[in-house]
N, C-alpha and C positions, 0 to 999 in steps of 0.2 A: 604065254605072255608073262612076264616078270609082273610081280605085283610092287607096287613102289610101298617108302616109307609114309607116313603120314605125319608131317610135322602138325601137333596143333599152337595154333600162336602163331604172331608177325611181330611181338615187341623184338629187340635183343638180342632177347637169347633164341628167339626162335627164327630168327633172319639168322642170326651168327650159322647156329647148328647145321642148318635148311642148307646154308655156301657152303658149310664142307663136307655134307653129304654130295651135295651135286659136284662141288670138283672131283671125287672120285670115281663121277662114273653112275650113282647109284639114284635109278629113279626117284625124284621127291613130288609129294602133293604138299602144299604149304596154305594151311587153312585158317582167316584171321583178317581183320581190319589194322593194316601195318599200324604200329606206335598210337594204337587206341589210347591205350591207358595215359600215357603222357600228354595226346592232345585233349580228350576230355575230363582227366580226374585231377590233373594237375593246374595250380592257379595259375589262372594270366599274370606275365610279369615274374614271373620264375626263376630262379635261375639253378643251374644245378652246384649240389656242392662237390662233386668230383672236379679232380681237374683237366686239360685237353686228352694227358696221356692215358687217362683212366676214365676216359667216355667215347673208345673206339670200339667200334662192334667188328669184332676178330672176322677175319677171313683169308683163304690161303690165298688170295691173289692180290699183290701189291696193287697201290693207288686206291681202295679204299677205305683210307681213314678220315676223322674228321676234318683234319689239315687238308689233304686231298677235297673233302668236298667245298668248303670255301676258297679254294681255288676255281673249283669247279663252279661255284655258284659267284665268283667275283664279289668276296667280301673279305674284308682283314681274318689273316691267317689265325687260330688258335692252336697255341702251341706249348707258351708254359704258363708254369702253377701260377700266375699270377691274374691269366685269361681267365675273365668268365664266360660261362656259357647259356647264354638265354636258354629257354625251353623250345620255345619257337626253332629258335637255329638247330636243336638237337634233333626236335623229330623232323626237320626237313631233312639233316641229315640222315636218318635214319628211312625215311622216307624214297630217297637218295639212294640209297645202296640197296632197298628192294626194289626198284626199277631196274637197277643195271644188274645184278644179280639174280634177282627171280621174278623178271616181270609176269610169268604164269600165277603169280598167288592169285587163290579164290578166295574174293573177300566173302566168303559163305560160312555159319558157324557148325560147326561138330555137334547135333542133339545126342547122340550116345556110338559111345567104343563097348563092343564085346568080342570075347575070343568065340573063334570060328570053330567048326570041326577040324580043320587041317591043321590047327597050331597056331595060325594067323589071326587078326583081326577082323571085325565088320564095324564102319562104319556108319553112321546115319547121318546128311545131312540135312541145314533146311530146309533144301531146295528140294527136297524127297528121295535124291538120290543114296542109295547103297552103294557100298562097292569094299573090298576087302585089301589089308594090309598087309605086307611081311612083317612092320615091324611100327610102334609108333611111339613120340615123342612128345611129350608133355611139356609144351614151356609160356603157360600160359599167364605166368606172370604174378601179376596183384590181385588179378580177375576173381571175385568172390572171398578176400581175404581177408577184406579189413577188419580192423578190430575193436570191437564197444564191447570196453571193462562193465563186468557186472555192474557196478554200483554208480556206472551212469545210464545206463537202460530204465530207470525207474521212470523218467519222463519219456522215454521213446518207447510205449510199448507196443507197436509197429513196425520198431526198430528204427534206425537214423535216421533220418529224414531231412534235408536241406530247407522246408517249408513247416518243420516240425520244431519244437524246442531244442533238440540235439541231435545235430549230426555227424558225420563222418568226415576228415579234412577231404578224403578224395570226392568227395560228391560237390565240392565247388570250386568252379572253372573263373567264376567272375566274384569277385569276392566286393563290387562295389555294391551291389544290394545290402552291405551293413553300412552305406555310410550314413552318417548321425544316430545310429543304434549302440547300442551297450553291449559286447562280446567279451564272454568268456573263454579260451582257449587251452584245453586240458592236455601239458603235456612242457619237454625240456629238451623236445630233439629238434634236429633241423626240419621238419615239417609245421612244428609250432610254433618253431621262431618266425618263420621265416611266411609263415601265415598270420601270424599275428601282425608283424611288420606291414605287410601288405594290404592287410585289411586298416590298419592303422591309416597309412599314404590315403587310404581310399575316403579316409572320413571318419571310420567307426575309434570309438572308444572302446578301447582294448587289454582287457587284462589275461596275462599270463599265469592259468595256479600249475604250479609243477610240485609233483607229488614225490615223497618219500625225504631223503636225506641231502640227494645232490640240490645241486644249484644250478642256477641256469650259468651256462658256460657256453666260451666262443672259443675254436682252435686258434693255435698260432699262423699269423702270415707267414709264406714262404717263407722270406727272410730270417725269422728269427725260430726256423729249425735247427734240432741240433745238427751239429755239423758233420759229427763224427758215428754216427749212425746210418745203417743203409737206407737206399732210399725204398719206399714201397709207395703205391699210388695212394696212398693214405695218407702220408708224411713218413721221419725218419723214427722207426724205432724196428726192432730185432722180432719181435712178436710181430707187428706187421709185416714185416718182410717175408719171414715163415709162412705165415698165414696166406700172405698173398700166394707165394710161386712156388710153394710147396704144400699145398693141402693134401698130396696122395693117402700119408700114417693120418689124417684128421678121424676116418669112418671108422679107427680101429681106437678109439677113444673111448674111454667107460659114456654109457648114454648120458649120463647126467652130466658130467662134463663137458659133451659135446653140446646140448643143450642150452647152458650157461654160459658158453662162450659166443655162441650166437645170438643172444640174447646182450652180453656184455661188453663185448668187444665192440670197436667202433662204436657207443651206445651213444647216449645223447650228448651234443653237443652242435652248437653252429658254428657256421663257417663264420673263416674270420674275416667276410669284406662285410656281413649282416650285422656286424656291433653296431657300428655308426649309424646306420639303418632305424635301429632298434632301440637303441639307447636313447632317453628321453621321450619317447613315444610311445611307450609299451608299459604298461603299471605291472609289476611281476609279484605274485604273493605265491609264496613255498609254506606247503603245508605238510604234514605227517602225512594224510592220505583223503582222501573221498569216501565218505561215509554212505552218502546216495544221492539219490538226485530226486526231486521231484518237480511237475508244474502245475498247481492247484488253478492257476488262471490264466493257464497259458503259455505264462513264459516259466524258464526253469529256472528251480533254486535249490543251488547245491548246499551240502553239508559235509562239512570239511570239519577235520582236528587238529589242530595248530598245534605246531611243536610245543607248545606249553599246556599241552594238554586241554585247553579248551576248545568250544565245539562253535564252531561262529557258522552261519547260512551266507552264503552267497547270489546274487541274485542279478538277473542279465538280460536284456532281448532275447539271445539265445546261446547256445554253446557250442563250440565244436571241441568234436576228439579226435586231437591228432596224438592217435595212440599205437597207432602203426598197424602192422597184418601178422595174424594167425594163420600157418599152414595145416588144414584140416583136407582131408583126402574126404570125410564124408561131404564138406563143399563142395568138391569136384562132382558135382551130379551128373556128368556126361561120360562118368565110367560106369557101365554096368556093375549091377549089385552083387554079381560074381567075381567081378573084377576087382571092387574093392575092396571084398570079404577074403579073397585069395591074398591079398597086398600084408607084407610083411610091414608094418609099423612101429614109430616109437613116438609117442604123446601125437598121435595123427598125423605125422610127417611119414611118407614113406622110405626104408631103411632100404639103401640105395648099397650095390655092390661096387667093381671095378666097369668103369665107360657110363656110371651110370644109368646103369640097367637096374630095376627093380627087385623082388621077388617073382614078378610072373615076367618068362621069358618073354623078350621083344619090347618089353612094355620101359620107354626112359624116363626120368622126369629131368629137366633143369631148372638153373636157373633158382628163384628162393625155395621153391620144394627142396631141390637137395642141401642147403642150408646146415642141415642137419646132421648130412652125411660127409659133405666137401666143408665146412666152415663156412666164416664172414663172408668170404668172397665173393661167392656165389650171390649175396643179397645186393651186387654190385655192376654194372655193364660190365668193368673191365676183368669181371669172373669167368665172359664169354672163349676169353685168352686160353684160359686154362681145361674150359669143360667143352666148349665145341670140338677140341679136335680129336682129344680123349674119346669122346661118346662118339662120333665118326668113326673114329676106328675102330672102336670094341664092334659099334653097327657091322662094320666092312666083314669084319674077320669073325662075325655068328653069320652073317647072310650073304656074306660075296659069292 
C-alpha cells in the first residue's frame, strides 16, 4: 500500500497544496478545521485588504476561483481592485473549494510528527490513531504565532488574554464587548487600523499608539496608481512585481537581507477604502517606542517616549497588540524534538531549499513559515500561485 502525503492545515495554503497534490495522482490525508483561523481570530466585519485577483487559492483545475464561487453562491461578482471582500465571503469561499476539492478532510488535529525507521513519518492523531507518512507538509498558517513585543507582556504575565489587560488582535472575533470602554491599540498596520476602526463603529473609545518613526498611513485607491509601472497583486511598482512572480533567487539572499525584507516590504500601511472609516474616529498618538506596560489595578498603563524625548504613561480599559506573528519552529510543538533539533534554521524560521522542502528530507513547510526562504509573498493567499505547484512537483519527482 502506498503511504499518502500528510498535509497539516485547511487554511490556504493547505487547501491550495492538498489540489495539487491530489491532481497528480498522489495520495493526500488533509488534517485541519478548513479556514479556522480567519473564522475565529479574525474580527467580525472584516474585510480583506487584498484584492479579488490576489485572494484566489491556486488550483490546477479551472472554475475554482473567487469569481467562480459567487457565481456559484449567487452573489455579485468579485473581480477588480476596487471590490471588497468581506471575511465572511472569503472563508465561505474557501470553505467552498474544500468541499469540491477535498471533501475527505479530517477535521482531527496532528498531536505530534516524527520520523519513522523507514525514512518516513509517524503520525499521532487526537483521535488516538497512528499511521505513517511518505512525506509531509506544514502549512499551518498563524496557528501559535502571534506576537507580544517584550515591553507589552509586563501586564500579561499569563500572556495575552482577551479577558486580561492585553491581548492579542487575533484572540477577538467580536470586538463589541469594548463598547463605551477606553482602548488602546499598539500598532500601524492594517490589523490595527482596521481593528481599531471596528472597535471604534462598535462604541469603544479608541486610541491608536504606533511606535517608532513612521506614521500611520493609507495605500493609494486603484485609480491613482502609477500608471506606467507593472502591475503586481500589491499595486504597481517593479519590486513588487519581482517579488511577487519571481521569488525563485529570494532563498539565495544573504540571511539578513532576506529577513528585512520580510519584515519591510509590504509593511504597514492600510488600505485605502479604511481612511474614511478611520478618520475622525480614531485618536492616533505616535511615539518613539514603548517602554513597558504595567496594570497595578487592573487595567493597563503603558509607558511610552515621545519623540521629544519625554516619558508620558498611558492608560485604558485595556490594550490590544496588533503586532503581528513570529515564525518560531520551537512553537510548532507537534514536530517531534528530533525533528526539530535536526531542522536547518535561520532566527527560528525554517531554511527551506527548492519545492520547499526543508532540511529533513519529506518534511515542507508553506505558506508564512517559508517567508523567509520565498519572500513577502508567501505572508499572502495569492503566494499559494506560486508555492503550491512548485512543492507539488519537487513532492512528485522525490516520491512518485
Amino acid at each position: 500500500m502506498i503511504r499518502p502525503v500528510a498535509v497539516i492545515g485547511a487554511g490556504p495554503f493547505g487547501l491550495s497544496t492538498a489540489a495539487h497534490l491530489r491532481a497528480r495522482g498522489i495520495p493526500v490525508r488533509v488534517f485541519g478545521d478548513p479556514m479556522v483561523s480567519w473564522r475565529d481570530h479574525m474580527p467580525e466585519g472584516m474585510i480583506l485588504k487584498s484584492t479579488p485577483a490576489a485572494s484566489n487559492l491556486d488550483c490546477p483545475q479551472r472554475g475554482h476561483t473567487l469569481a467562480d464561487y459567487c457565481d456559484a453562491a449567487g452573489i455579485r461578482r468579485l473581480v477588480t481592485d476596487e471590490d471588497i471582500i468581506p471575511v465572511e465571503t472569503f472563508i465561505a469561499y474557501g470553505e467552498w473549494f474544500q468541499q469540491k476539492l477535498l471533501p475527505d478532510l479530517e477535521q482531527v488535529r496532528v498531536v505530534s510528527v516524527d520520523r519513522d525507521k523507514t525514512g518516513g513519518f509517524e503520525l499521532k492523531l487526537d483521535s488516538g490513531e497512528l499511521f505513517t507518512a511518505r512525506a509531509v507538509v506544514v502549512a499551518t498558517g498563524l496557528s501559535g504565532l502571534a506576537h507580544l513585543p517584550a515591553e507589552l507582556a509586563g501586564a500579561a504575565a499569563d500572556g495575552p488574554a482577551p479577558t486580561g489587560p492585553v491581548s492579542h488582535s487575533s484572540q477577538h472575533h467580536d470586538l463589541t464587548r469594548f463598547a463605551g470602554k477606553e482602548l488602546i491599540v499598539v500598532g500601524a498596520g492594517q490589523s490595527a487600523l482596521e481593528t481599531a476602526a471596528l472597535a471604534a463603529e462598535a462604541g469603544a473609545q479608541v486610541r491608536i499608539v504606533s511606535r517608532g518613526r513612521g506614521r500611520v498611513a493609507f495605500g493609494a485607491p486603484p485609480w491613482e496608481q502609477p500608471k506606467f509601472r507593472p502591475e503586481s497583486p500589491f499595486g504597481r511598482a517593479w519590486s513588487l512585481w519581482a517579488l511577487s512572480y519571481y521569488p525563485q533567487p529570494y532563498r539565495f539572499l544573504p540571511a539578513r537581507t532576506r529577513h528585512y525584507l520580510v519584515r519591510r516590504v509590504l509593511g504597514p500601511l492600510g488600505a485605502w477604502w479604511l481612511r474614511d472609516r478611520f478618520a475622525d474616529k480614531v485618536q492616533v498618538q505616535e511615539v518613539e517606542r514603548v517602554l513597558g506596560t504595567d496594570a497595578p489595578d487592573g487595567s493597563p498603563v503603558l509607558t511610552v517616549r515621545t519623540h521629544g524625548g519625554h516619558t508620558e504613561q498611558l492608560s485604558a480599559d485595556h490594550v490590544i497588540a496588533a503586532t503581528g506573528y513570529h515564525v518560531n519552529i520551537a512553537a510548532m510543538d507537534f514536530l517531534g524534538h528530533e525533528l526539530r533539533t535536526r531542522l536547518a534554521v535561520s532566527r527560528g524560521t525554517p531554511r527551506l531549499g527548492a519545492g520547499y522542502v526543508s532540511s529533513v528530507p519529506g518534511l515542507y513547510f508553506t505558506g508564512l513559515p517559508a517567508a523567509s526562504s520565498y519572500g513577502p509573498v508567501m505572508r499572502f493567499v495569492c503566494g499559494t500561485a506560486f508555492a503550491s505547484p512548485r512543492l507539488a512537483q519537487h513532492l512528485a519527482a522525490a516520491y512518485g
